[in-house]
N, C-alpha and C positions, 0 to 999 in steps of 0.2 A: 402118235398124238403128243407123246412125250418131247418127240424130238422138234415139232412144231412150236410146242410151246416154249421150248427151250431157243429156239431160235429166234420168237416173235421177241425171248427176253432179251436176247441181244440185239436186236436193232431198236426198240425201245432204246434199252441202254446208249447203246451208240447215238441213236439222235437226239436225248436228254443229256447226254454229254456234250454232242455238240452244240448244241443251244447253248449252254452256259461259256462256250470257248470264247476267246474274245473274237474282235473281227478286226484287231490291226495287219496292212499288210504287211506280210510274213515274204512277199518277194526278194527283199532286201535283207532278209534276216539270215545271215552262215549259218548252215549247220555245223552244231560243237561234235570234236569227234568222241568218238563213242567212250566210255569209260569200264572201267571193271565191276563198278559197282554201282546201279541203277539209284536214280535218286529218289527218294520215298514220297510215297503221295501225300499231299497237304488234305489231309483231317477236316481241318477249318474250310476249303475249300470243295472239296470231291462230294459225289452226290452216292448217294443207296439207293437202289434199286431193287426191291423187294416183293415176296411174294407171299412170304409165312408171317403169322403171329408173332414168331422168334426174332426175326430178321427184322419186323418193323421195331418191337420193342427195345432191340438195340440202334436202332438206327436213330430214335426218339430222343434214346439218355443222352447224355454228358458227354459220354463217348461215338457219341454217331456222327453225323456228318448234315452239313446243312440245305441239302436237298433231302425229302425222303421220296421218291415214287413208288408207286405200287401197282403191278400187275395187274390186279385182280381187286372183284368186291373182298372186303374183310369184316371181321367181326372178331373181338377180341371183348372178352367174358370181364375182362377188369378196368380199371380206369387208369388212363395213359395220361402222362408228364413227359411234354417237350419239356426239355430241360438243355443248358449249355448256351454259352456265347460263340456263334460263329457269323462268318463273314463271306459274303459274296462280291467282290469286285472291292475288295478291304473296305467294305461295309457292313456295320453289326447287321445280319438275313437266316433268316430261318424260314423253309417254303416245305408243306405236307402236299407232295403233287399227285390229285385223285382223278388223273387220265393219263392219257398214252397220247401222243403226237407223232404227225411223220415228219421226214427228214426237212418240209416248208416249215417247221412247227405250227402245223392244222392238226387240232384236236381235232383225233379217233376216235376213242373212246373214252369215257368216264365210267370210275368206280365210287363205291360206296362204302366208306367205312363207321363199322358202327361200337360205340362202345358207351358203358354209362356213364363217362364223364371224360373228358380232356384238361387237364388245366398247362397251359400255356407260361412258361416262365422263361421263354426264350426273345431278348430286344427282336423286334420287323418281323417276326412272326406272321406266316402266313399261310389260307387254306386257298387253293386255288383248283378247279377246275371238275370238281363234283361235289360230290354231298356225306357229308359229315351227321351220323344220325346220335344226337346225345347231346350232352348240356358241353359248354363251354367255358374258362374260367380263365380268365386273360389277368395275369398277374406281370406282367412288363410292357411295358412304351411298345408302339407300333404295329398295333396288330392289324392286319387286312386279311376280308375277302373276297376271293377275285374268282371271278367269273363260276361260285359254287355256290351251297347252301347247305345252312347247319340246321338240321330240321331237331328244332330244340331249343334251349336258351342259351342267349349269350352274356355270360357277367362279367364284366369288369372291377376287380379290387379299386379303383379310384375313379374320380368323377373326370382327371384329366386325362385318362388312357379311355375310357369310353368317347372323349371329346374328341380323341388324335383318332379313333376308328375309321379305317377306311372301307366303303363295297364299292367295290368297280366291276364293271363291265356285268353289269345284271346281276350279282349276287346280290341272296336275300337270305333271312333268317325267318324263319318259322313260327317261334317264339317269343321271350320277352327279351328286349336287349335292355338291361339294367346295371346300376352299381349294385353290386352284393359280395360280401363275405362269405372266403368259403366255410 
């Protein structure tokens, strides 16, 4: 069982990595020859793939990476801070992705993570593809949800970050969507 799951986490992985690759043709591109010392992955770009409490909460901070995906339903006892500037495609993106996709990216499955509060402090911030159960507190420009639901409230610190709010593709929220102070 172990090794199943361990296996389901890498092609997860691998095709949420390829999803985010670009898609220029690479025909014409030489490969450079090999060097002694491998070049270190971009932070700001590389995605986490996650499965524990541990691994999400880092993946969340300042130090984590601006995909998070996750395995599995979660639940986490405390209340989570996205937090950090990073970039997708050298664009300020922050994405919490609550399913699994195969290699067409067709969402498989969707998970549920649950905690008493989120607050959001990360520019393009975004929940996409399940359900988020707890209040919400959108404290930077660009938040969207995509194709999930925050069964709970969503607040916005300014009346012009609630105005910029996006739901796409069927998401809804459950709750009150308002300006509030946290």
């Amino acid at each position: 069982m172990k090794k199943a799951a361990a296996g389901m986490g890498l092609v997860l992985g691998f095709a949420i990595l390829a999803g985010c690759g670009s898609n220029a043709d690479t025909a014409k591109t030489e490969t450079p020859a090999a060097t002694a010392t491998p070049a270190a992955t971009d932070a700001k770009t590389s995605a986490s793939v996650v499965n524990d409490n541990d691994a999400f909460l880092n993946a969340i901070s300042a130090k984590g990476t601006w995909i998070i995906a996750v395995l599995n339903d979660m639940t986490i006892d405390q209340d989570l801070v996205l937090d950090g500037q990073f970039t997708n495609k050298d664009a300020p993106a922050r994405k919490i992705a609550l399913y699994a996709q195969d290699e067409n990216r067709k969402v498989t499955a969707r998970y549920t993570l649950t905690a008493p509060k989120l607050t959001v402090n990360s520019e393009n911030a975004r929940i996409q593809g399940g359900t988020f159960k707890g209040d919400v507190y959108v404290k930077a420009n660009g938040f969207q949800l995509v194709d999930g639901t925050i069964e709970g409230n969503l607040y916005f610190s300014t009346q012009e970050q609630m105005d910029a709010f996006k739901l796409e593709d069927g998401a809804k929220v459950t709750g009150e969507t308002a300006v509030k102070a946290e």
